[in-house]
PLY file of the C-alpha trace (Angstrom):
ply
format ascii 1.0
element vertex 193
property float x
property float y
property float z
element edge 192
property int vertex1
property int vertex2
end_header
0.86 -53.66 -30.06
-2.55 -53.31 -31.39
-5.80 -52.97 -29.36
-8.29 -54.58 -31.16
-8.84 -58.15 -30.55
-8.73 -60.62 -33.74
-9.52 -64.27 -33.94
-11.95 -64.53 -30.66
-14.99 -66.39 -29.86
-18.02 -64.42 -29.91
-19.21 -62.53 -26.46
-15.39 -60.83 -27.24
-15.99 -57.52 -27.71
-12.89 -55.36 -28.65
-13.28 -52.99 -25.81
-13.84 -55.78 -23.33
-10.09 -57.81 -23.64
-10.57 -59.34 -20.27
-12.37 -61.80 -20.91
-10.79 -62.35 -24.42
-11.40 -66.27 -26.35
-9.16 -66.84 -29.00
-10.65 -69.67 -31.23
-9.92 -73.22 -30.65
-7.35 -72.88 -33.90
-5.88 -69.06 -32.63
-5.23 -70.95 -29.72
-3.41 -73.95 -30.79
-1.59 -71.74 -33.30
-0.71 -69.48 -30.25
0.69 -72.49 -28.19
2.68 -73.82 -30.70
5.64 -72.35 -29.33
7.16 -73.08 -25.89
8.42 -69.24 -25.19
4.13 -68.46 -25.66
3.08 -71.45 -23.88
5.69 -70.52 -20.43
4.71 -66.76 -21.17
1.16 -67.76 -20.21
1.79 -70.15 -17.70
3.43 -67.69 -16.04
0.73 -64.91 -16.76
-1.37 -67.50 -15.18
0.93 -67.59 -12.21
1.57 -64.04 -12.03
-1.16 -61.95 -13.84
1.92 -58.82 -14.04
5.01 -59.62 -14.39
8.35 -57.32 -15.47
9.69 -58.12 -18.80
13.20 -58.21 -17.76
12.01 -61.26 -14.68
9.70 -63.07 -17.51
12.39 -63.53 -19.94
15.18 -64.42 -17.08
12.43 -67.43 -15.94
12.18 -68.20 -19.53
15.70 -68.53 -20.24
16.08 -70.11 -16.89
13.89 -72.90 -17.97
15.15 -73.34 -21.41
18.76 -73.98 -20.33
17.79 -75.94 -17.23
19.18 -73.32 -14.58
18.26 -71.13 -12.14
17.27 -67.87 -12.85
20.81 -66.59 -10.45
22.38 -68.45 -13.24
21.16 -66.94 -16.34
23.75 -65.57 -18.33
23.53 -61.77 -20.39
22.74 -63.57 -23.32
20.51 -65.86 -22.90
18.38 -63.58 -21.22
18.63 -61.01 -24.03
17.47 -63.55 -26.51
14.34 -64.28 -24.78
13.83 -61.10 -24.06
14.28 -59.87 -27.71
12.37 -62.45 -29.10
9.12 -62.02 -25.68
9.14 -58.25 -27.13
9.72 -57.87 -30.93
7.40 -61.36 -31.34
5.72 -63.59 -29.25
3.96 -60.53 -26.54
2.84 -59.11 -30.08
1.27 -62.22 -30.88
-0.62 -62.42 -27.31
-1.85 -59.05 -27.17
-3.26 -59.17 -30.89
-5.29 -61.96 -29.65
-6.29 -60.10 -26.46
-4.31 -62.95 -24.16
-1.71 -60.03 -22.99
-0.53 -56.68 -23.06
2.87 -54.86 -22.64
2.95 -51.67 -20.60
5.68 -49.98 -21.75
5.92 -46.87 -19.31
6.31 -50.10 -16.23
8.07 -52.41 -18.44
5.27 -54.74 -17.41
3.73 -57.47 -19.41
0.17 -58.34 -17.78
-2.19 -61.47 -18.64
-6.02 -60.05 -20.17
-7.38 -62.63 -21.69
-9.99 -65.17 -19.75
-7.56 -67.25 -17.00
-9.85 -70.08 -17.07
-9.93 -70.77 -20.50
-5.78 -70.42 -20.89
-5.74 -72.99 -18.28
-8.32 -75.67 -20.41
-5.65 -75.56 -23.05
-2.60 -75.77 -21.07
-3.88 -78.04 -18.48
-2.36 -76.24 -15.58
-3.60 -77.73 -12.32
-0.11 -77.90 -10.72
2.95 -76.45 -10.61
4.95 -76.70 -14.11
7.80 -78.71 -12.79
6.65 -80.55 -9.71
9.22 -82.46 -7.26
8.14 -84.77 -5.03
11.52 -86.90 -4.76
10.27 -87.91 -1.34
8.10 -90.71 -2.36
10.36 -92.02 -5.19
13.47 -92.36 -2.19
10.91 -94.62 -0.13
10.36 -96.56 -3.48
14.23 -96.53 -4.54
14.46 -97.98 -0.15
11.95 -100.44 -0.68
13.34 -101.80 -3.34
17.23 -102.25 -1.89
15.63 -103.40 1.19
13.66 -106.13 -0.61
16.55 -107.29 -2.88
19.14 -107.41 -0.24
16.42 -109.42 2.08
15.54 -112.46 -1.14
19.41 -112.96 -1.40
20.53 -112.91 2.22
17.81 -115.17 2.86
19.42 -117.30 -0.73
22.60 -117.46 0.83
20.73 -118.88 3.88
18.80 -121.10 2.17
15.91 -120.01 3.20
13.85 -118.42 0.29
11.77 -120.55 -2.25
14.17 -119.31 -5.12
16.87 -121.79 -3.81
16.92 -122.65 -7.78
18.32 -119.61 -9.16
22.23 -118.58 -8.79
23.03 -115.34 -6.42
24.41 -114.09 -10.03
20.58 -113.99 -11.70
19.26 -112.62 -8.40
21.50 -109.83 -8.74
20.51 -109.68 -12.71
17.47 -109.16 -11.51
17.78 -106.32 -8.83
19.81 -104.40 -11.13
16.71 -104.67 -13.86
14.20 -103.57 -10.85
16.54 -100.82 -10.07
16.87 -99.89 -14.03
13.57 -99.63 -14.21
12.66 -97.96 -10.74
15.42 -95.02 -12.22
13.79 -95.01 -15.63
9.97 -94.35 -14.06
11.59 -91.96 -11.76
12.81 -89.65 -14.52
9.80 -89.78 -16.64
8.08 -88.84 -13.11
9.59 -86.09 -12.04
11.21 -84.61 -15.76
8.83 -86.54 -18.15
6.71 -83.97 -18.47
9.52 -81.52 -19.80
10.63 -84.08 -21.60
7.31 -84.32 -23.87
6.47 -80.70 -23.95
9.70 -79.32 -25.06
10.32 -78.70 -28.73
0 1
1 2
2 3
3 4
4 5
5 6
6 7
7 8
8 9
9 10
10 11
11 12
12 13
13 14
14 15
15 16
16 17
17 18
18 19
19 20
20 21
21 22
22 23
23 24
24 25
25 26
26 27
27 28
28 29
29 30
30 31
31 32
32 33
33 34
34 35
35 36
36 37
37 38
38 39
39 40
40 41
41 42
42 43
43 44
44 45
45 46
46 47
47 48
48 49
49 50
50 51
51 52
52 53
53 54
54 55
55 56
56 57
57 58
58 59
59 60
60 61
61 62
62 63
63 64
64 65
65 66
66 67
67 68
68 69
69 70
70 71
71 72
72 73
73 74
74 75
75 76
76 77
77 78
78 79
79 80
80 81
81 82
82 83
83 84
84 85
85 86
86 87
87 88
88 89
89 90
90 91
91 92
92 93
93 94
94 95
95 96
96 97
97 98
98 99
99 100
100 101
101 102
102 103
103 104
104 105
105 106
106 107
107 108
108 109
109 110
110 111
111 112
112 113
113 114
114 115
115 116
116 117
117 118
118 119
119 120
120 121
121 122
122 123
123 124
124 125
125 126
126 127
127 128
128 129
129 130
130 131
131 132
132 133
133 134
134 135
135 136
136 137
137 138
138 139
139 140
140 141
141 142
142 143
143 144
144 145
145 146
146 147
147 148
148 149
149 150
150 151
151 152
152 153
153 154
154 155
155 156
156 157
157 158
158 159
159 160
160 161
161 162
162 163
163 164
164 165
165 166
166 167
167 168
168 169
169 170
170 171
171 172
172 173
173 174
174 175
175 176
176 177
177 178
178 179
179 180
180 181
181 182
182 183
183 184
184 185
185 186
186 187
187 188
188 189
189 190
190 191
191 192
């Protein structure tokens, strides 16, 4: 992997690869793949990192499992592809480096302008199911409330059948399920390729 630093902002200096600038086009060039993009986010994470424990988190996320769960071969193909391509690509833009005595690939490019372009200011995948139970609650609670209170007579909806206020819970519920996945997966969703 070579040492000189191509494609950078000026104030790079080739010596100098911590604080290393691709351009605004290296860059989007750069993160135009989603094994470069988690490679980084990771870096960003964890500024050394093992090959081998990179490309088992990569291949973890790409097949939606745990890392426990990774089989042989996925985690050879992200690791053959991390090594032979995509750490090469990194390190001739000064981003990061592979240590091949450790076995270690480690971030050396400028942290805070990686995270500009990948817009990391939380966790990649974050979970917080908590909130969407009270709304998913709420919800049930309400609906079951509007037609007990039909069946009593006793709600200004006396016009409507019990069959369209059940149409109608099912459609909150429908779309209470739809906003929950594009809260808590959406952003998976849109960023894989």
């Amino acid at each position: 992997m070579s040492g000189a630093v191509s494609g950078t902002d000026s104030g790079t200096v080739d010596g100098d690869r911590s604080t290393a600038r691709p351009s605004r086009d290296a860059m989007f060039d750069l993160l135009g793949n989603a094994r470069r993009r988690r490679t980084l986010r990771h870096l960003l994470d964890e500024s050394r990192i093992p090959i081998t424990d990179l490309s088992a988190r990569i291949a973890a996320w790409e097949n939606d499992t745990t890392v426990e769960a990774v089989s042989g071969r996925q985690r050879k193909q992200v690791y053959s592809s991390l090594y032979q391509t995509h750490v090469p690509r990194l390190d001739d833009h000064g981003l990061a480096r592979y240590d091949a005595d450790d076995r270690v690939v480690e971030l050396t490019g400028d942290a805070a302008y990686l995270r500009r372009f990948l817009d990391v200011t939380e966790p990649a995948r974050p979970r917080d199911t908590r909130r969407w139970s009270r709304y998913f609650f709420l919800t049930a609670v309400v609906g079951s409330a509007v037609i007990a209170g039909h069946w009593l007579g006793t709600t200004p909806a006396t016009h409507l059948a019990t069959e369209d206020l059940y149409g109608l819970l099912t459609v909150a519920f429908m779309m209470l399920s739809v906003s929950f996945v594009m809260a808590v997966e959406g952003r998976k969703i849109l960023q894989s390729e």
